[in-house]
C-alpha positions as CSV (number, residue, x, y, z in Angstrom):
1,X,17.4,23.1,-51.7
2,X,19.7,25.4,-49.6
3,X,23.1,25.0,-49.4
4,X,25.2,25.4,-46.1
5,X,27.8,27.7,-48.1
6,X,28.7,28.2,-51.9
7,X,31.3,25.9,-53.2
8,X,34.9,27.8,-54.3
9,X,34.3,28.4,-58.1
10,X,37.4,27.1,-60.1
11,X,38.0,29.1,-63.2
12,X,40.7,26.8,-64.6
13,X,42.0,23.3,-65.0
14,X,45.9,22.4,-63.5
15,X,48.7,22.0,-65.3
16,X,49.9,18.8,-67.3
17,X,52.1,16.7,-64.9
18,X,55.7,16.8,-67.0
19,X,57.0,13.0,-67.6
20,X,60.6,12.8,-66.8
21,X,62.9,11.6,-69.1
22,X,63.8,8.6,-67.4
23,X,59.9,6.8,-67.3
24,X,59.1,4.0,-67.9
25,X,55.0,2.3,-68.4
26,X,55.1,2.0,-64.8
27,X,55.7,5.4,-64.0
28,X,52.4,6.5,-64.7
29,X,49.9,4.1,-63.4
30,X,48.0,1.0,-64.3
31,X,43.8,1.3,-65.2
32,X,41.6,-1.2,-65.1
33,X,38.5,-1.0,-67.3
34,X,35.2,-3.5,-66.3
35,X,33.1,-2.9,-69.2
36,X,31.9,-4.3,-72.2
37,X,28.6,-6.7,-72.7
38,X,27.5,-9.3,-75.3
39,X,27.1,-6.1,-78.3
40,X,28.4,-3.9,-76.2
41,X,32.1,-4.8,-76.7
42,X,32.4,-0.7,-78.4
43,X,32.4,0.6,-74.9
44,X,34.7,-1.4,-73.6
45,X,36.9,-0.8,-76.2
46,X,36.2,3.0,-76.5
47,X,37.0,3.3,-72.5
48,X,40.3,1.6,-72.5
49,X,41.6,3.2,-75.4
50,X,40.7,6.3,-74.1
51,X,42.6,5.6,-70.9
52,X,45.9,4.9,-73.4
53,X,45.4,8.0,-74.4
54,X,45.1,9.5,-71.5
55,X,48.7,8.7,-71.0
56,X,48.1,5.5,-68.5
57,X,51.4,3.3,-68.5
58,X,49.3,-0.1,-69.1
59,X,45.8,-0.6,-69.2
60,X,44.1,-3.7,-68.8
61,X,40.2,-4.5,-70.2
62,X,37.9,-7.2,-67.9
63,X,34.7,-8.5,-69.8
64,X,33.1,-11.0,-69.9
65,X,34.5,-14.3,-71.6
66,X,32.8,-14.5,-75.0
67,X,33.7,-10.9,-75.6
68,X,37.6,-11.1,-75.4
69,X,38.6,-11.8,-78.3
70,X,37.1,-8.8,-80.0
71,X,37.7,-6.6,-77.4
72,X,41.5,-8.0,-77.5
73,X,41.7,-7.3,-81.5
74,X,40.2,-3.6,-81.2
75,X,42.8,-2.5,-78.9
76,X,45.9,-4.3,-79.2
77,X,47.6,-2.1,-76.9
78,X,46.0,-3.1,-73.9
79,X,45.8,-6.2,-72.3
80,X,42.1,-7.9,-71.7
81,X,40.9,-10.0,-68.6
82,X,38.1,-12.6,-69.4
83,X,35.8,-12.5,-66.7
84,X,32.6,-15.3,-66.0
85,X,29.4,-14.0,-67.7
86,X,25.7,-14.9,-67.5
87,X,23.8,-16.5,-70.4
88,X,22.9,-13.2,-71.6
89,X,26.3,-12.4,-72.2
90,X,27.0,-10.1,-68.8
91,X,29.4,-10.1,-66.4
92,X,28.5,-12.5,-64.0
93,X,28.0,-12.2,-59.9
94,X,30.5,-15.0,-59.3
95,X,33.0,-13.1,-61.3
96,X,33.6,-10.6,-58.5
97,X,36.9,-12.9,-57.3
98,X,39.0,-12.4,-60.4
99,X,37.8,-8.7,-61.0
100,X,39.0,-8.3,-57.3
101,X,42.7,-10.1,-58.2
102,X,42.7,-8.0,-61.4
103,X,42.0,-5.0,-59.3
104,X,44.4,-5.0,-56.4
105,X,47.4,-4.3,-59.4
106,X,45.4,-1.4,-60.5
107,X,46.0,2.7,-59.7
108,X,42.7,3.2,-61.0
109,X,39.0,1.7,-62.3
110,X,36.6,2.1,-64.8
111,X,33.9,0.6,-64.3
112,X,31.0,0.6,-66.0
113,X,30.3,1.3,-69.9
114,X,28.6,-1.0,-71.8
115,X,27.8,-3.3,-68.7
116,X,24.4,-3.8,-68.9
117,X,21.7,-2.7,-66.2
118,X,20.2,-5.9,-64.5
119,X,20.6,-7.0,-60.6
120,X,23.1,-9.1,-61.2
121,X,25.1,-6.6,-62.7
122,X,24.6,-4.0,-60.5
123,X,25.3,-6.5,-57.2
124,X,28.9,-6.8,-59.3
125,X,29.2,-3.9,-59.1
126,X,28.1,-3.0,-55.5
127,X,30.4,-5.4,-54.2
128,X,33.4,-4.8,-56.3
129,X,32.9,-1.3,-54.9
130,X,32.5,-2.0,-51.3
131,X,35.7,-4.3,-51.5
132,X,38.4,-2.2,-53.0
133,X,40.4,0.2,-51.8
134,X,41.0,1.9,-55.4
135,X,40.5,5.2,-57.2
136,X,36.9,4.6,-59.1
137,X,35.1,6.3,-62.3
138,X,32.1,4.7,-61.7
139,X,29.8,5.5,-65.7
140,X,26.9,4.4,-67.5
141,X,25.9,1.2,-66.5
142,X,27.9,0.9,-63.6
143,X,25.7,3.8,-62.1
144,X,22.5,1.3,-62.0
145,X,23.6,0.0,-59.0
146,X,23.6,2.7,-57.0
147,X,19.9,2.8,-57.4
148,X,19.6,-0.6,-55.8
149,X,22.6,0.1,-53.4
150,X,23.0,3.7,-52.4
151,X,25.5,3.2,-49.7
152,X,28.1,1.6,-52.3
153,X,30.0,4.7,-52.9
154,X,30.4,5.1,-49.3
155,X,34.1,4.2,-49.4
156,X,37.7,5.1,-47.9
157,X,38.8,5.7,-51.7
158,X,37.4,8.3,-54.1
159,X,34.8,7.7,-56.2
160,X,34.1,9.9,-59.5
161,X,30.1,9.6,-60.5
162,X,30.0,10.8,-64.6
163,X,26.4,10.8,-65.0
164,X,24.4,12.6,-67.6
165,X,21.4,13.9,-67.0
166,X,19.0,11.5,-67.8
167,X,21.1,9.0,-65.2
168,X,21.5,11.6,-62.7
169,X,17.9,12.2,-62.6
170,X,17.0,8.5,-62.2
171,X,19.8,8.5,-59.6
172,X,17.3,10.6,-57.6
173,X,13.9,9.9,-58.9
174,X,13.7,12.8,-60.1
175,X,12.9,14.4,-64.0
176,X,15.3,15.2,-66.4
177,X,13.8,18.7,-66.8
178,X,14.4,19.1,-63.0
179,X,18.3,18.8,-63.6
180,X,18.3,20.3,-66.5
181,X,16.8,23.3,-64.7
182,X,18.2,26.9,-63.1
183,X,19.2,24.6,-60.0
184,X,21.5,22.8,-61.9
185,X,24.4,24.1,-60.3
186,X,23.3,23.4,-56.6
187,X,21.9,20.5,-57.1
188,X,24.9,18.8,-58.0
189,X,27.0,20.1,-55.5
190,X,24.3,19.5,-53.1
191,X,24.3,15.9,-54.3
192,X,28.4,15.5,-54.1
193,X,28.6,17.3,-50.8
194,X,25.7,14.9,-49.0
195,X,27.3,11.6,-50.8
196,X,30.9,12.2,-50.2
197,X,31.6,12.0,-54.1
198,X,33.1,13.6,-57.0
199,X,30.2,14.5,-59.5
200,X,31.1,15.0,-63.4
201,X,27.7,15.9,-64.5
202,X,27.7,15.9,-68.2
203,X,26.2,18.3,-70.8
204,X,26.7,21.2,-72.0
205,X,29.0,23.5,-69.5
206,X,29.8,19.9,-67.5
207,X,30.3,20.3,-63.9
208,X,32.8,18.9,-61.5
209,X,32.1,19.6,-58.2
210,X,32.9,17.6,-54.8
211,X,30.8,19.6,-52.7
212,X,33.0,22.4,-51.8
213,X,34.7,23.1,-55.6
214,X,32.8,23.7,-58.3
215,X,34.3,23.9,-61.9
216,X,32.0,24.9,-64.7
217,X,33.9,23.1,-68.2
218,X,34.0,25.8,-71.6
219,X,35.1,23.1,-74.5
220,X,33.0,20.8,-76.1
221,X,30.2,21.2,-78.6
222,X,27.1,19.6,-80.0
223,X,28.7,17.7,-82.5
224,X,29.9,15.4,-79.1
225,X,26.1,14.0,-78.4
226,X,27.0,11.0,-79.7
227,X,27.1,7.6,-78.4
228,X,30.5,6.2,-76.7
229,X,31.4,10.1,-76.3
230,X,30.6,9.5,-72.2
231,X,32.7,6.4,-72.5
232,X,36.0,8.3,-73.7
233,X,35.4,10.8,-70.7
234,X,35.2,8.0,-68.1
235,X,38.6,6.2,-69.4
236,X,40.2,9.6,-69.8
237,X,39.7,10.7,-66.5
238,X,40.6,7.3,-64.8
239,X,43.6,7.4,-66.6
240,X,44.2,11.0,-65.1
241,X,43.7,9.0,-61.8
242,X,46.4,6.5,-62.3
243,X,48.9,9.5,-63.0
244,X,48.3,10.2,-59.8
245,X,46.2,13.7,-59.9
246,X,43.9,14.3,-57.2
247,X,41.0,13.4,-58.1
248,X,38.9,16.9,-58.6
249,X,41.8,17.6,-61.1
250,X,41.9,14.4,-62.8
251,X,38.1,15.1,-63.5
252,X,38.6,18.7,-64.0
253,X,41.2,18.1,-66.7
254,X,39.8,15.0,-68.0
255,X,36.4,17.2,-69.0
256,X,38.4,19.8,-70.4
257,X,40.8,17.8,-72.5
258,X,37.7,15.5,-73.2
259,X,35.7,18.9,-75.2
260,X,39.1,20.6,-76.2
261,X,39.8,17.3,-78.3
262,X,36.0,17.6,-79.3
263,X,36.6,20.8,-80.8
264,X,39.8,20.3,-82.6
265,X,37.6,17.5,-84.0
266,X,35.1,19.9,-85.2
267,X,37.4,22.2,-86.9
268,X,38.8,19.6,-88.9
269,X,35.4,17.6,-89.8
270,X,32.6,19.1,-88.7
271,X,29.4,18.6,-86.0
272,X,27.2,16.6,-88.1
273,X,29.9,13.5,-88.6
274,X,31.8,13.6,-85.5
275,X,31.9,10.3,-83.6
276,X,33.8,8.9,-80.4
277,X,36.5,7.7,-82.2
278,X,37.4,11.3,-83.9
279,X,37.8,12.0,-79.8
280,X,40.0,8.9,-79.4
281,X,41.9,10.5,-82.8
282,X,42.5,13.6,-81.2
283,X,43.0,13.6,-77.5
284,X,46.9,13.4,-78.3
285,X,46.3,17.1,-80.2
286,X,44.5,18.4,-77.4
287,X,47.1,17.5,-74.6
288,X,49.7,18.8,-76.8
289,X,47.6,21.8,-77.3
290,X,46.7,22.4,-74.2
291,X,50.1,21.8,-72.8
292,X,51.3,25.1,-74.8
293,X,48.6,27.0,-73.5
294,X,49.5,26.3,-70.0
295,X,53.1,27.0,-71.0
296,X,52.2,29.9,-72.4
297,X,50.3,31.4,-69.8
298,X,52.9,30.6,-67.4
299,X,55.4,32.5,-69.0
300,X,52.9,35.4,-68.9
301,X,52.7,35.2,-65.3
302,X,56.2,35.2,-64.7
303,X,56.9,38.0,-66.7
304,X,54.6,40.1,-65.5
């Protein structure tokens, strides 16, 4: 695969956007999260507490009916949507009007953790894609249905794709050793630039590229391959969104706060126990941290 030019290589993530002293909820942006299954009501949960802590003013959680109620009592600090669901407990195709009403008040969308990967789900998704005009962090499940429905991402508003390997390679029928290879690098950008997309490909040293920026991520360890990890990156970056960064930096920084918060979580208890949660835990210690080394190296620069 040859490229028509090498992408910019960004060495760094941006600064924290300061919150004035006068803000209120509304200041910094409204997520909606889709997500969440019949025994998958974690992921919702995981994803829109993540996007709290990403700093979103108010975050609201859609799933489907039966799940609510559970999804409502594990985070009580956002609000939940019930939306129609199929026997099997997924969110149905007729649900699509109310996910587009709860939509049109949102700065941002997750979509896709914990959804479930059958046709129906996946024409839900297609659709809802194709008929907003909405920042999108399309993950996990929600990535199925670009398999039946390519052309879904083509869209006037950006669209962030946070597979891991094994999904990106099924994305393009391709092995997982193949991704995982010394093309890593150009493929994804290769991928982005021909689909018009942002691409957070997970791993080790994630990548965010959009075709013509490429940004190789340094935090994170081993101790994050765990399950609902991906989910906490997706809701952290869509709440990044809803702030209103640009979404290369929203991605960018979510990544990076994403394995910084990974790492402080390591320090304190270890590789072998860490869970998503223990991200959840200490996301507020990586912003902070991360907002004195950006101070920090500020001051440097305008010093020297």
């Amino acid at each position: 695969m040859t490229l028509p030019m090498s992408p910019e290589l960004i060495t760094a993530p941006v600064p924290l956007p300061s919150r004035p002293a006068d803000a209120h909820k509304g200041t910094f942006g409204h997520v909606l999260v889709i997500a969440g299954s019949r025994g998958m009501s974690g992921a919702a949960v995981l994803c829109g507490t993540a996007a709290l802590r990403g700093g979103a003013g108010t975050v609201t959680i859609a799933v489907p009916e039966e799940i609510q109620p559970t999804v409502a009592a594990g985070q009580p600090c956002a609000t939940t949507a019930a939306l129609p669901q199929t026997a099997a407990g997924q969110v149905a195709l007729h649900a699509l009007p109310a996910a587009l009403v709860q939509a049109k008040r949102a700065d941002a969308l997750a979509i896709g953790p914990g959804l479930g990967r059958t046709t129906a789900v996946g024409a839900f998704v297609a659709r809802l894609l194709q008929q907003t005009n909405v920042p999108v962090v399309l993950d996990a499940d929600g990535l199925f249905a670009l398999i039946a429905h390519p052309r879904c991402v083509e869209r006037s508003a950006p669209t962030i794709l946070t597979p891991h390997p094994g999904e990106f390679a099924r994305l393009l029928d391709i092995q997982t050793a193949d991704v995982q290879g010394a093309n890593r690098q150009m493929l994804a950008v290769e991928i982005a630039r021909r689909s018009n997309v942002l691409l957070v490909l997970k791993g080790a040293g994630t990548l965010v590229t959009d075709g013509r920026k490429l940004y190789v991520n340094r935090t994170g360890n081993p101790g994050m391959a765990t399950g609902g990890s991906g989910d906490v990156l997706t809701g952290l970056i869509a709440a990044l969104l809803g702030q209103g960064l640009e979404p290369f930096a929203a991605a960018q920084l979510g990544v990076h706060l994403h394995g910084l918060a990974g790492d402080l979580a390591r320090d304190d208890l270890g590789e072998h126990g860490l869970i998503a949660t223990d991200l959840l835990a200490y996301l507020p210690k990586a912003f902070a941290k991360y907002r004195l080394q950006s101070s920090s190296t500020a001051t440097h620069q305008g010093g020297s």
